[in-house]
OpenMM code with the backbone's topology and positions (N, CA, C; nanometers):
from openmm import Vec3, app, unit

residues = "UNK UNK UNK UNK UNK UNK UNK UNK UNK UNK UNK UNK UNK UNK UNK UNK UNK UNK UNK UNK UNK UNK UNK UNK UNK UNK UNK UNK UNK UNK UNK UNK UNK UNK UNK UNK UNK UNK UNK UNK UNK UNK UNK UNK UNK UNK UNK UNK UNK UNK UNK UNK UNK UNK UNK UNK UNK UNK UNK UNK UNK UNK UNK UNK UNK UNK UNK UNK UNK UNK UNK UNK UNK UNK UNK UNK UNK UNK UNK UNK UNK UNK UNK UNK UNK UNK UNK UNK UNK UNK UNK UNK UNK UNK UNK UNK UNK UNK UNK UNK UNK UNK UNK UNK UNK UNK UNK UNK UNK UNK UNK UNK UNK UNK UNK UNK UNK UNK UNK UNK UNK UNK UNK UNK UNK UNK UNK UNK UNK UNK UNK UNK UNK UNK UNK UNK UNK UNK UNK UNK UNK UNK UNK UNK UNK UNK UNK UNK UNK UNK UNK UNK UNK UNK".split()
positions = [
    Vec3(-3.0701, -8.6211, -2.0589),
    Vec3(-3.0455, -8.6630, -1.9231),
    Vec3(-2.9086, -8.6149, -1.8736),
    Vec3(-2.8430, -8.6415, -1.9916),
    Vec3(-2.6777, -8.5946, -1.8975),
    Vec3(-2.6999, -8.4198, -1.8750),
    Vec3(-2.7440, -8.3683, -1.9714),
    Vec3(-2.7679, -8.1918, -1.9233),
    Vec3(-2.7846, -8.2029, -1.8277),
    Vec3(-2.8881, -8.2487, -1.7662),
    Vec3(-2.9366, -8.2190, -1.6454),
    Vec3(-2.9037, -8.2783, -1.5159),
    Vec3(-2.7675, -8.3526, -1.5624),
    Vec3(-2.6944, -8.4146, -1.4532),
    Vec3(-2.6031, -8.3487, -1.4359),
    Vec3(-2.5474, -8.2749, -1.5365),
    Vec3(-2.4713, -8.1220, -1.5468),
    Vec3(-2.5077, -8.0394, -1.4630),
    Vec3(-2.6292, -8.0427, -1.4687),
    Vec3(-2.6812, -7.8967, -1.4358),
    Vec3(-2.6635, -7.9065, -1.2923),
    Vec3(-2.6895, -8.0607, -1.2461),
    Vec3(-2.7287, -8.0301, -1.0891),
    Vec3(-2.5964, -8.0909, -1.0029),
    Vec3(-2.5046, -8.1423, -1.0636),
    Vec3(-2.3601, -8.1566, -1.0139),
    Vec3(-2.2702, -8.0933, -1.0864),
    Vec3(-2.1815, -8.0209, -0.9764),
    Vec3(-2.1060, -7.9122, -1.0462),
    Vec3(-1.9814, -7.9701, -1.0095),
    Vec3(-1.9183, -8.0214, -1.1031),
    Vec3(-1.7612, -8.0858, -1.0622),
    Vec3(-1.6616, -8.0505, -1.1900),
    Vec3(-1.6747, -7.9739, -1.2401),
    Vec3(-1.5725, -7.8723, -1.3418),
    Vec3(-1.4896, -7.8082, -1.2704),
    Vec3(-1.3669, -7.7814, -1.3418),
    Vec3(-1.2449, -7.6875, -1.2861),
    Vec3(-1.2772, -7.5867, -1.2105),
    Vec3(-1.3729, -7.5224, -1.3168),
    Vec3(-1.4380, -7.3477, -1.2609),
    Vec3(-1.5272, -7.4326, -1.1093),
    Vec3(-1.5688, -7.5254, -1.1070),
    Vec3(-1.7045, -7.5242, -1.0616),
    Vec3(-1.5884, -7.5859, -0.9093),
    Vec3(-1.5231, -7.6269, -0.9361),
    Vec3(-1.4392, -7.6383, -0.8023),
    Vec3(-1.3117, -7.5673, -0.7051),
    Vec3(-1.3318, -7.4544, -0.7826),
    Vec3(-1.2937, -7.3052, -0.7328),
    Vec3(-1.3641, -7.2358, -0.6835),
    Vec3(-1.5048, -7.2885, -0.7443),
    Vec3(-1.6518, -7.1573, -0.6612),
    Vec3(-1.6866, -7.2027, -0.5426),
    Vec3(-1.7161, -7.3717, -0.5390),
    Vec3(-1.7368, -7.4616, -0.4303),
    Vec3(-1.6082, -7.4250, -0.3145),
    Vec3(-1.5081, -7.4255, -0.3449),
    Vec3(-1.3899, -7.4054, -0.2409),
    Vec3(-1.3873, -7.2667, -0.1866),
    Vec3(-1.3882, -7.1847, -0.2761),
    Vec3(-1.4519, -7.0323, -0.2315),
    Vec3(-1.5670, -7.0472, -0.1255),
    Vec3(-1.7170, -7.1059, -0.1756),
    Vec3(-1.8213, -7.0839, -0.0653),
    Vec3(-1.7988, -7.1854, 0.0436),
    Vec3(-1.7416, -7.2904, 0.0457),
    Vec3(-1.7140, -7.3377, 0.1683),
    Vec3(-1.6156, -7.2839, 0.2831),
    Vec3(-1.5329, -7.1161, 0.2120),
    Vec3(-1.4850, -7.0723, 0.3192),
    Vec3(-1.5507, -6.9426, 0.3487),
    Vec3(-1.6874, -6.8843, 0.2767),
    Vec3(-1.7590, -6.8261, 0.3308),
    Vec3(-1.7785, -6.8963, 0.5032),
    Vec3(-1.8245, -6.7348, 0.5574),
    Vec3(-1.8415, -6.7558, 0.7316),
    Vec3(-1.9405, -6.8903, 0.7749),
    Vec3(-1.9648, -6.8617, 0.9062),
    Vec3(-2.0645, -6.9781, 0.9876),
    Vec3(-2.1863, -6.8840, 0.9210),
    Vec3(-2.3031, -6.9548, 0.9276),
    Vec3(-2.4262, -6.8465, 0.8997),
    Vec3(-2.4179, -6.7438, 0.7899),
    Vec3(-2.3439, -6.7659, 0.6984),
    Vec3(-2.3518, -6.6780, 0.5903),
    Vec3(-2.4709, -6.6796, 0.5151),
    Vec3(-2.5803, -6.7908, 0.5152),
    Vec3(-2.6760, -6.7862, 0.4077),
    Vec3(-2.8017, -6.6740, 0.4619),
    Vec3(-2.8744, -6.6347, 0.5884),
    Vec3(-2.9002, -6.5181, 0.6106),
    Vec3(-2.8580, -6.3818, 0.5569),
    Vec3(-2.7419, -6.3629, 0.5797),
    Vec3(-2.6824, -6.2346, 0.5552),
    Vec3(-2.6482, -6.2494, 0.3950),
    Vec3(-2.6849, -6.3155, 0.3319),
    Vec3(-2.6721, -6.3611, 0.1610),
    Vec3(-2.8144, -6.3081, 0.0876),
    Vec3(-2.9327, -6.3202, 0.2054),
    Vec3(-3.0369, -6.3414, 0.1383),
    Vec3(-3.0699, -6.1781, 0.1531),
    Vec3(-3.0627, -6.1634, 0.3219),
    Vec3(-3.1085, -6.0343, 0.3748),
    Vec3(-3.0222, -5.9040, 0.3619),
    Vec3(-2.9247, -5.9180, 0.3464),
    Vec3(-2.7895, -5.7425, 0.3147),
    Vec3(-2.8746, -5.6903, 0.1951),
    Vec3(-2.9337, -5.5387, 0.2647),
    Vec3(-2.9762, -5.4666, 0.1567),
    Vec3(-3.0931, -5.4397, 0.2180),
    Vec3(-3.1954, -5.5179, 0.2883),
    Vec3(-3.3605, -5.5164, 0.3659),
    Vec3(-3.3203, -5.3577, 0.4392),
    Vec3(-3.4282, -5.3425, 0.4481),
    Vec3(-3.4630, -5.2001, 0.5268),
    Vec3(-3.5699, -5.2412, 0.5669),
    Vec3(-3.6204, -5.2164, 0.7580),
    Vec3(-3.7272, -5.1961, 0.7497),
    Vec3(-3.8040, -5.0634, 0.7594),
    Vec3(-3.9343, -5.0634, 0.7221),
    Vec3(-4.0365, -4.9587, 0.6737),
    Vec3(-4.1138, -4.9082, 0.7825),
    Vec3(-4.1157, -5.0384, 0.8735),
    Vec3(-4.2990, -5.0545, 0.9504),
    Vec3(-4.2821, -5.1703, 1.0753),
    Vec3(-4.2149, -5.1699, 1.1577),
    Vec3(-4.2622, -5.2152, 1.2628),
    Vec3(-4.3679, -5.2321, 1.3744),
    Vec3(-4.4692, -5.2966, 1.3821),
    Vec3(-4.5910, -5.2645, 1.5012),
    Vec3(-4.6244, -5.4594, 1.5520),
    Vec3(-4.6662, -5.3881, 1.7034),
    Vec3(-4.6837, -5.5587, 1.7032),
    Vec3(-4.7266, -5.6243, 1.6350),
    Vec3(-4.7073, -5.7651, 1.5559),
    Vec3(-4.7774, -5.8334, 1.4613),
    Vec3(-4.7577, -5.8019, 1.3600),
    Vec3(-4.6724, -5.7253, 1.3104),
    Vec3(-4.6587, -5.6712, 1.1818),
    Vec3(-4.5050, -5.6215, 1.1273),
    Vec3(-4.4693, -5.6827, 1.0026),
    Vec3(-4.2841, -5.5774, 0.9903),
    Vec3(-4.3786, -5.5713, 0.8013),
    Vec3(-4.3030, -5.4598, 0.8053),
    Vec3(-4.2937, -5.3958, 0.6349),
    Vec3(-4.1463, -5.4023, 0.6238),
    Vec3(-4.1036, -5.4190, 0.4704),
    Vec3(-3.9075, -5.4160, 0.4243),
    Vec3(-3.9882, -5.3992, 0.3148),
    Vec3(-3.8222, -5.3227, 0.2476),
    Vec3(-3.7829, -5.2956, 0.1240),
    Vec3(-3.7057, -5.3369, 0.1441),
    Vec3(-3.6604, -5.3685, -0.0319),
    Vec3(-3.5869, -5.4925, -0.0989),
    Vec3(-3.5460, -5.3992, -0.2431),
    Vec3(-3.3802, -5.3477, -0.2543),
    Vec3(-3.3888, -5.3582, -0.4001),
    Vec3(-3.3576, -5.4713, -0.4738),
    Vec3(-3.3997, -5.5086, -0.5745),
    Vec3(-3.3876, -5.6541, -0.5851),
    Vec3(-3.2025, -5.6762, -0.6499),
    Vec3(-3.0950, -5.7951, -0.5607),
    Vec3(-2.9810, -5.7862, -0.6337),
    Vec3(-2.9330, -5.8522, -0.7079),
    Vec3(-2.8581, -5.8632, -0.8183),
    Vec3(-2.7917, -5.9355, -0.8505),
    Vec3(-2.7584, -6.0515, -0.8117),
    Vec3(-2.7428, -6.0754, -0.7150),
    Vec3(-2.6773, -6.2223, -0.6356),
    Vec3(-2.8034, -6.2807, -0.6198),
    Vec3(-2.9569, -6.2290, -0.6447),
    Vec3(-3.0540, -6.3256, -0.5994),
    Vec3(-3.1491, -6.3749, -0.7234),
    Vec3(-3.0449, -6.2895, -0.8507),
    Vec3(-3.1708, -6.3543, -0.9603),
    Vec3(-3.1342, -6.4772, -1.0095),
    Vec3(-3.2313, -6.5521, -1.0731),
    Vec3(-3.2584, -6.6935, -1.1015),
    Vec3(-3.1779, -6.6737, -1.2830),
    Vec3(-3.1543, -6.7817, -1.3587),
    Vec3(-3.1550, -6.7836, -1.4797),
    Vec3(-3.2392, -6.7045, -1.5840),
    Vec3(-3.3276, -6.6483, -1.4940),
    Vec3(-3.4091, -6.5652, -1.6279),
    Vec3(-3.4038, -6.4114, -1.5742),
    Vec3(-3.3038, -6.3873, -1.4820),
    Vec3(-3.3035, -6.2666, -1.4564),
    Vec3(-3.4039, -6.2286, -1.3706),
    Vec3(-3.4779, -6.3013, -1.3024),
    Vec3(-3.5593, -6.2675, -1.2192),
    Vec3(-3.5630, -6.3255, -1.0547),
    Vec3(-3.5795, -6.2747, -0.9398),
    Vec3(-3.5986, -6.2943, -0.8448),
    Vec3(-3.6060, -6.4384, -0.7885),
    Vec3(-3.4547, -6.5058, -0.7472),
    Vec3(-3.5384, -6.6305, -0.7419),
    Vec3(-3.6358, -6.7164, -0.6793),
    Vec3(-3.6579, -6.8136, -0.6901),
    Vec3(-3.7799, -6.8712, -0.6141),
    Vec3(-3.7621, -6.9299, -0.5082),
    Vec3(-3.6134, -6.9506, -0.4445),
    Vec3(-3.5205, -6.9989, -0.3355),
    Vec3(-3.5210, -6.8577, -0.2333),
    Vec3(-3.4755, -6.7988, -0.3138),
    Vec3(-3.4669, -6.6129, -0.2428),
    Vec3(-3.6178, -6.5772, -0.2186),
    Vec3(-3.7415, -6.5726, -0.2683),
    Vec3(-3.8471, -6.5511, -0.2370),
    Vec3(-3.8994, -6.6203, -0.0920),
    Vec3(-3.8709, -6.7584, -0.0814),
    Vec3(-3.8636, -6.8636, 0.0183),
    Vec3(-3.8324, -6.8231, 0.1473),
    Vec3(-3.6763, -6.7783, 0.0725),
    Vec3(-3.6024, -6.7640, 0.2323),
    Vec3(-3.6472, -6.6418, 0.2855),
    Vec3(-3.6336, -6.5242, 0.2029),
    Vec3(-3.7536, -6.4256, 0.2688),
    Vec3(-3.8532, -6.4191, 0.3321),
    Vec3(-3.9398, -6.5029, 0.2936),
    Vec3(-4.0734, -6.5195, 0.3616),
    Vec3(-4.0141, -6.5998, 0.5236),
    Vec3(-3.9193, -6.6843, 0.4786),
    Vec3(-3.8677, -6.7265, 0.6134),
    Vec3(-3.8404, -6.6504, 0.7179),
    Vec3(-3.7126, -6.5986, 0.6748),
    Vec3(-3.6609, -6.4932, 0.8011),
    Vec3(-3.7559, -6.3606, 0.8155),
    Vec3(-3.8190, -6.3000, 0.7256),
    Vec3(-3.8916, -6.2032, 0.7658),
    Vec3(-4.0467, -6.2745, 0.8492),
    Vec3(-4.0646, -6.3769, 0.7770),
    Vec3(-4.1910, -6.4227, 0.8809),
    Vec3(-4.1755, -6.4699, 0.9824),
    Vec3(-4.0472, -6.5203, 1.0128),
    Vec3(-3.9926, -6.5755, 1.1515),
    Vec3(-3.9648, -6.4540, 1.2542),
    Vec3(-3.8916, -6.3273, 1.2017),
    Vec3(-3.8919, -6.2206, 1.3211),
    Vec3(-4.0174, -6.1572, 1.3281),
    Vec3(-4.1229, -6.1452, 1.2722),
    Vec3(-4.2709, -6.0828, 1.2894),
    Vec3(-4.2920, -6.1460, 1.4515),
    Vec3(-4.2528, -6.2640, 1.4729),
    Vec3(-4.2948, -6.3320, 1.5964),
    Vec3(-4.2744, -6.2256, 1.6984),
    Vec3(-4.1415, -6.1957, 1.6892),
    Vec3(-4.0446, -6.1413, 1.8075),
    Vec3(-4.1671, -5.9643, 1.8360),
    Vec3(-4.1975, -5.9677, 1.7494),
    Vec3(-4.3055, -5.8448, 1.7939),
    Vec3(-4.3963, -5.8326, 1.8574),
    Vec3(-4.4169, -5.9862, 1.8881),
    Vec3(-4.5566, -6.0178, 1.9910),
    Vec3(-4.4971, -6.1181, 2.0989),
    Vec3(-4.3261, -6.0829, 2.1645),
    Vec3(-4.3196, -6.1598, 2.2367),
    Vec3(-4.2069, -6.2901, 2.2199),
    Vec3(-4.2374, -6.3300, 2.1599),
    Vec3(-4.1537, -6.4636, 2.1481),
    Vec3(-4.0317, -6.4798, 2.2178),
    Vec3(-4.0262, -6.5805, 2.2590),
    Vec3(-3.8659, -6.5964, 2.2782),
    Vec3(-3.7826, -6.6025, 2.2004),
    Vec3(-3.8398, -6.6817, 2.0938),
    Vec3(-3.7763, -6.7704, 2.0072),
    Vec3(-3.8440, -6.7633, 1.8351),
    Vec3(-3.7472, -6.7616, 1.7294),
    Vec3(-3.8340, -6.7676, 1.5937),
    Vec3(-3.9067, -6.8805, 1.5461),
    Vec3(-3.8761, -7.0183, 1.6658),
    Vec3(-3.8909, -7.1145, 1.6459),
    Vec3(-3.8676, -7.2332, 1.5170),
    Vec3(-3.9177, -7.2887, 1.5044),
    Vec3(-3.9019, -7.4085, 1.3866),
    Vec3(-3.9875, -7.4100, 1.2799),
    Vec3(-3.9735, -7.3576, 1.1725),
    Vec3(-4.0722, -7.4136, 1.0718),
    Vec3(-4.1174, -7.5618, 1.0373),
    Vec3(-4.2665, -7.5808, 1.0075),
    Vec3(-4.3116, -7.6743, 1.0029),
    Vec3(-4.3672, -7.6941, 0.8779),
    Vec3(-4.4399, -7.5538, 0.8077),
    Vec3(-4.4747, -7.5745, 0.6679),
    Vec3(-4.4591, -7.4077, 0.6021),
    Vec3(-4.4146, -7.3963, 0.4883),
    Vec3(-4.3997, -7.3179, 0.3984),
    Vec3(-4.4716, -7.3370, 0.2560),
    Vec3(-4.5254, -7.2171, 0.2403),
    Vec3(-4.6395, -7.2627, 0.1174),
    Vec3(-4.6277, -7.1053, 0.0516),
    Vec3(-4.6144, -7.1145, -0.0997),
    Vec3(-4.5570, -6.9938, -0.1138),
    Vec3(-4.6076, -6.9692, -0.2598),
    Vec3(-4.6980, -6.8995, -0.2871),
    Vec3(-4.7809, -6.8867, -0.4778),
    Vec3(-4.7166, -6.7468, -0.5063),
    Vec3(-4.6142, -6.8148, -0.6195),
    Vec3(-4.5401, -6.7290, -0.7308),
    Vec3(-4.6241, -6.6425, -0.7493),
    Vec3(-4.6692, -6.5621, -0.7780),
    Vec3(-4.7387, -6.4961, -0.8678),
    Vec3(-4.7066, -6.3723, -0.9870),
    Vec3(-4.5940, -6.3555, -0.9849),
    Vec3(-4.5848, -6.2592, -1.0972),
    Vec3(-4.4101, -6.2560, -1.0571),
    Vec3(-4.3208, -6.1797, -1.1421),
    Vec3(-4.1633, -6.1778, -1.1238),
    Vec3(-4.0834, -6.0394, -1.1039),
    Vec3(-3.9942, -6.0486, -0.9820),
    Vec3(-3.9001, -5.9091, -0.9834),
    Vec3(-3.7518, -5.9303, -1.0230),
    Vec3(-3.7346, -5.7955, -1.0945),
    Vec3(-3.6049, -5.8033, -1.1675),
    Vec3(-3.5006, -5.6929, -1.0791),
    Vec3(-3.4117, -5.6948, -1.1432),
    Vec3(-3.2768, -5.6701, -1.0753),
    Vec3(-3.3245, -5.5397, -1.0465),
    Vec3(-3.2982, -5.4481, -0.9693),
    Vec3(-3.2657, -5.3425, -0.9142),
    Vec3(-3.4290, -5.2648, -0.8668),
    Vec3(-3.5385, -5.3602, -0.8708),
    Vec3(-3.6521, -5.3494, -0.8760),
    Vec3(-3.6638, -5.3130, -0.7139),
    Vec3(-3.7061, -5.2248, -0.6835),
    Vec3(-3.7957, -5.1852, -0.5458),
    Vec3(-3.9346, -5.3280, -0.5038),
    Vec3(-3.8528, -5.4251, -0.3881),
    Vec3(-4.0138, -5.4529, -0.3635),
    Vec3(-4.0413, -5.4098, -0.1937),
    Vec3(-4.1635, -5.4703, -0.1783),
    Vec3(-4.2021, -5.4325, -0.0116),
    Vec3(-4.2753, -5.5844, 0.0322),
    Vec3(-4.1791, -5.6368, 0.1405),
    Vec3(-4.2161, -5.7670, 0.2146),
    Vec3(-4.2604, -5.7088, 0.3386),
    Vec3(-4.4159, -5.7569, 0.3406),
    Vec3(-4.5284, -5.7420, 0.4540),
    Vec3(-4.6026, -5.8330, 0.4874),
    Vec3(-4.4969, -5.8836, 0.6465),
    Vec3(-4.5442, -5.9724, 0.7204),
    Vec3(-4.5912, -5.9299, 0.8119),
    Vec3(-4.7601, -6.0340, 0.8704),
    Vec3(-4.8219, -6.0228, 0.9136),
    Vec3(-4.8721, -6.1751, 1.0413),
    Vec3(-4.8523, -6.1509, 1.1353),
    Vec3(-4.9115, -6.2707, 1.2602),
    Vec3(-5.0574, -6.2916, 1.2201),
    Vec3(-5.0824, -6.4129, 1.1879),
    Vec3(-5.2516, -6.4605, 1.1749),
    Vec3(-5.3080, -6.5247, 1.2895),
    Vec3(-5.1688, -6.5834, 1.3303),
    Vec3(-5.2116, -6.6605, 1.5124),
    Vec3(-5.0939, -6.6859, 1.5737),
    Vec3(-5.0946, -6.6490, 1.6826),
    Vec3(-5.0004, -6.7243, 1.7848),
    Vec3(-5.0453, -6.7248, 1.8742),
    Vec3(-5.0100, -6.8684, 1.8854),
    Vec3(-5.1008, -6.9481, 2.0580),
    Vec3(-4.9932, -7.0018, 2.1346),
    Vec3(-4.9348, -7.1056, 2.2005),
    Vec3(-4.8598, -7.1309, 2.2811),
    Vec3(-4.7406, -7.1840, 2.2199),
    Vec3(-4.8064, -7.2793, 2.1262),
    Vec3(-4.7051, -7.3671, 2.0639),
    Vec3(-4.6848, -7.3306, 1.9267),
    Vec3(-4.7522, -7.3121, 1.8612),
    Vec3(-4.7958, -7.3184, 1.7400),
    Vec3(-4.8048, -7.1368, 1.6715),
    Vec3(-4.7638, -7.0855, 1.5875),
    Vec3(-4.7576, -6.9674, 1.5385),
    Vec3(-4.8103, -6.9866, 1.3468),
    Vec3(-4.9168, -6.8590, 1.2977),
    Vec3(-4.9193, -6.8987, 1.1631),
    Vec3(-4.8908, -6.7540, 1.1052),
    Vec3(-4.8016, -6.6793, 0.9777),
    Vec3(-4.7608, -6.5668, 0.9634),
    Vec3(-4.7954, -6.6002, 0.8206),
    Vec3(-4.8412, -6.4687, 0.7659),
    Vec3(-4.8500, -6.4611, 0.6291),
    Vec3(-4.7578, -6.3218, 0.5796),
    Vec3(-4.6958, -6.3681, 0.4539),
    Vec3(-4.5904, -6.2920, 0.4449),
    Vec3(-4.6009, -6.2498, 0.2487),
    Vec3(-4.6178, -6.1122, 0.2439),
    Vec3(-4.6666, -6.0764, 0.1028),
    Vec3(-4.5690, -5.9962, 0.0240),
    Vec3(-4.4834, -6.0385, -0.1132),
    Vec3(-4.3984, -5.9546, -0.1685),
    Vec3(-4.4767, -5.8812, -0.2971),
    Vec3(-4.4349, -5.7533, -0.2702),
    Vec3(-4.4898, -5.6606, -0.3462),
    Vec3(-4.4332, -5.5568, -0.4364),
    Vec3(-4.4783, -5.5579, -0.5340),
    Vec3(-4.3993, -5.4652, -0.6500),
    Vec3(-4.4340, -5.3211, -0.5643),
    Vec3(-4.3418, -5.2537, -0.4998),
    Vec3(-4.3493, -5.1215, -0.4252),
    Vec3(-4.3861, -5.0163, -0.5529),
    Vec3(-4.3704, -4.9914, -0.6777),
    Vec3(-4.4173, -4.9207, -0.7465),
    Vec3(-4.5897, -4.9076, -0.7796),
    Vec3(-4.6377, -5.0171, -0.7766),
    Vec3(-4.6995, -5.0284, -0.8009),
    Vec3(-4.8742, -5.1354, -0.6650),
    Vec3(-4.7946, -5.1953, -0.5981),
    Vec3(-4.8637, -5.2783, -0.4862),
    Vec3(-4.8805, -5.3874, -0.5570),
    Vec3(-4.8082, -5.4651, -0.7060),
    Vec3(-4.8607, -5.5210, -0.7320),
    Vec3(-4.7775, -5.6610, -0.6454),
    Vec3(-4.8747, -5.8016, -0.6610),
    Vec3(-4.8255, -5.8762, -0.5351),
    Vec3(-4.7135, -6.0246, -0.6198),
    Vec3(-4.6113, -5.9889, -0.5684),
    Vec3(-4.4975, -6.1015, -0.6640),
    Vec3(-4.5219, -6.2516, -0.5988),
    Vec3(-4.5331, -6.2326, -0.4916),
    Vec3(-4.5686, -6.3843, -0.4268),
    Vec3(-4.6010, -6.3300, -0.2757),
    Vec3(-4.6945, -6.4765, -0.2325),
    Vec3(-4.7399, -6.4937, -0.0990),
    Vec3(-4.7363, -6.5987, -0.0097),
    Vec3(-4.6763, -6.5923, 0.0844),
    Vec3(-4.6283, -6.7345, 0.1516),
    Vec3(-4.7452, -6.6910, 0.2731),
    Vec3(-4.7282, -6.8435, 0.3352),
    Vec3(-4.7860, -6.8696, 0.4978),
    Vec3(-4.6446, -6.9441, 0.5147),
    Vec3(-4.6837, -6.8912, 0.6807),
    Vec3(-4.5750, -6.9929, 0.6915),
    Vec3(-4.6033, -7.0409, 0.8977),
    Vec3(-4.6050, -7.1432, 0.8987),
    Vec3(-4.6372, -7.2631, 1.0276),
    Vec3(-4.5311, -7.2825, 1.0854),
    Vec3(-4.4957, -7.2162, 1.1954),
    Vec3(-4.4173, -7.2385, 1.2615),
    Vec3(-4.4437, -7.3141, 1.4254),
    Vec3(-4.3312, -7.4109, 1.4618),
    Vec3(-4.3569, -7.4219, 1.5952),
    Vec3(-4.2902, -7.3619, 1.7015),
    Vec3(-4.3284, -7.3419, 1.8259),
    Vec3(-4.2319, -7.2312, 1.8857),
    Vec3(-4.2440, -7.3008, 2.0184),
    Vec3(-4.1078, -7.3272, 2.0475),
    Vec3(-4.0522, -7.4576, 2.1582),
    Vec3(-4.1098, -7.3882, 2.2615),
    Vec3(-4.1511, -7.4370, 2.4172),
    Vec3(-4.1546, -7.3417, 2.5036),
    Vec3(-4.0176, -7.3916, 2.6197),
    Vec3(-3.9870, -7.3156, 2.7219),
    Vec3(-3.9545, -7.3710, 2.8579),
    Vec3(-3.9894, -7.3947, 2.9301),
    Vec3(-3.9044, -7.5057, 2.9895),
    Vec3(-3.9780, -7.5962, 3.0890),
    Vec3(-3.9741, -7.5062, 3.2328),
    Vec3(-4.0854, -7.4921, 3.3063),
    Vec3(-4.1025, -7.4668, 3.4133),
    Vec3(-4.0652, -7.4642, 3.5700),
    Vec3(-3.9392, -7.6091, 3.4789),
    Vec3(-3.8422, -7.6865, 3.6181),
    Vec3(-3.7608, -7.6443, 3.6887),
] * unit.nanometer
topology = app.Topology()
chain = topology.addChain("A")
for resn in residues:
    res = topology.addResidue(resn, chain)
    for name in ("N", "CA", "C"):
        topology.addAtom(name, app.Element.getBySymbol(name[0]), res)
């Protein structure tokens, strides 16, 4: 039990030099943390393709891609797919659902291909697929439910 009270509060010497460090990282730094490095491939309405080499700063304890970084990807890349059909706005996520399926390692080529399944007035649904670019094989697949505020007419 205490490991793992370790693990998830970090209040060590070192660990309060790193904390003081990222709290003077910028406003909005966790975007530009996840995304520095994306290229896109493929823009068309309803649709973005990226490459990803996979970095250092995003692997998990086992050296692999983490499952936080997979997340937020599917986020921000499934949130600007909107802007291709319009949107004002990337709106609000409402649900994220996301099956691991296989793991990328450091310096690994992948390809994130998001795709619009619906957008109606309020309501938007995007499916968003990471892919071993060597191969097409598929590392994970999110949906993701967004709501998208409108303006008022007044």
């Amino acid at each position: 039990m205490e490991k793992t009270k370790r693990y998830l509060e970090k209040h060590g010497d070192d660990d309060r030099a790193v904390a003081s460090a990222i709290d003077a990282l910028p406003f909005r730094f966790y975007e530009n943390f996840i995304m520095t490095g994306l290229r896109v491939d493929l823009i068309q309405p309803g649709r973005i393709v990226c490459s990803l080499k996979v970095p250092a700063r995003l692997l998990n304890e086992n050296n692999s891609l983490h499952g936080g970084a997979t997340a937020s990807l599917v986020d921000c890349v499934g949130s600007a797919v909107l802007k291709t059909l319009g949107a004002n706005t990337t709106g609000v996520s409402l649900e994220i659902n996301i099956s691991y399926l296989d793991a990328a390692y450091l310096d690994e080529e992948i390809e994130i291909d998001s795709k619009v399944l619906r957008m109606g007035k309020t309501i938007a649904v995007v499916n968003v697929e990471l892919r071993r670019k060597s191969n097409g094989k598929i590392i994970a697949q999110g949906r993701h439910t967004k709501y998208l505020a409108f303006s008022s007419k007044l």
